[in-house]
N, C-alpha and C positions, 0 to 999 in steps of 0.2 A: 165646114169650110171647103168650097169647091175648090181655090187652088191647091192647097195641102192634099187634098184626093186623088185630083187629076198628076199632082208632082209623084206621088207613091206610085201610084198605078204605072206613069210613065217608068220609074225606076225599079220596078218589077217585070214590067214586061224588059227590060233591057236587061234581066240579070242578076238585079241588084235582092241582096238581102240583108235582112235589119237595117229596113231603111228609116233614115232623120229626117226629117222635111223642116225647111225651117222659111218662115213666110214674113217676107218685112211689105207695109203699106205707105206711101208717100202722096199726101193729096195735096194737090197742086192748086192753090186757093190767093186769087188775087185783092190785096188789099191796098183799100186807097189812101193814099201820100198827106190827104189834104186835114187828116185829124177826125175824120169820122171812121164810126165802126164798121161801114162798109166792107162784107168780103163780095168777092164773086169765086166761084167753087168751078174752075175749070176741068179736073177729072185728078182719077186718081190710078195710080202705076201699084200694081200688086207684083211680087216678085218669090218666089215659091222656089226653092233649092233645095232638090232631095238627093241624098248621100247614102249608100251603103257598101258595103264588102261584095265582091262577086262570090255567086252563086255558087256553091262546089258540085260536082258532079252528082253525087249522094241526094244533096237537095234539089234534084230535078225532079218532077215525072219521065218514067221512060219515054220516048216519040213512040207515038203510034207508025207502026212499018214498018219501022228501023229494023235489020238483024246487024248482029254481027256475025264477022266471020273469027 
């Protein structure tokens, strides 16, 4: 499932850990008034909400460069 992917990946590179992706689909399909089964399938809106705890320090890689002082 590409949006579920693309949501995780998005909320990893921000930070996020034990991420939940939660995906709802709504397809927008017009049907006629007049008693027949007619649809027409005008598109559909995918919506992809991924949620996690920030990152703690621990769970990083160190940056490459970085010193402290």
């Amino acid at each position: 499932d590409v949006a579920r992917q693309k949501a995780e990946e998005l909320a990893h590179r921000a930070g996020a850990s034990e991420v939940k992706v939660q995906v709802k689909r709504k397809d927008q399909i017009l049907r006629d008034k007049s008693g027949s089964e007619e649809e027409i399938f005008l598109g559909t809106e995918v919506i992809a909400t991924a949620v996690g705890r920030p990152r703690m320090r621990a769970e990083t890689a160190p940056s490459r460069g970085s010193t402290r002082s």
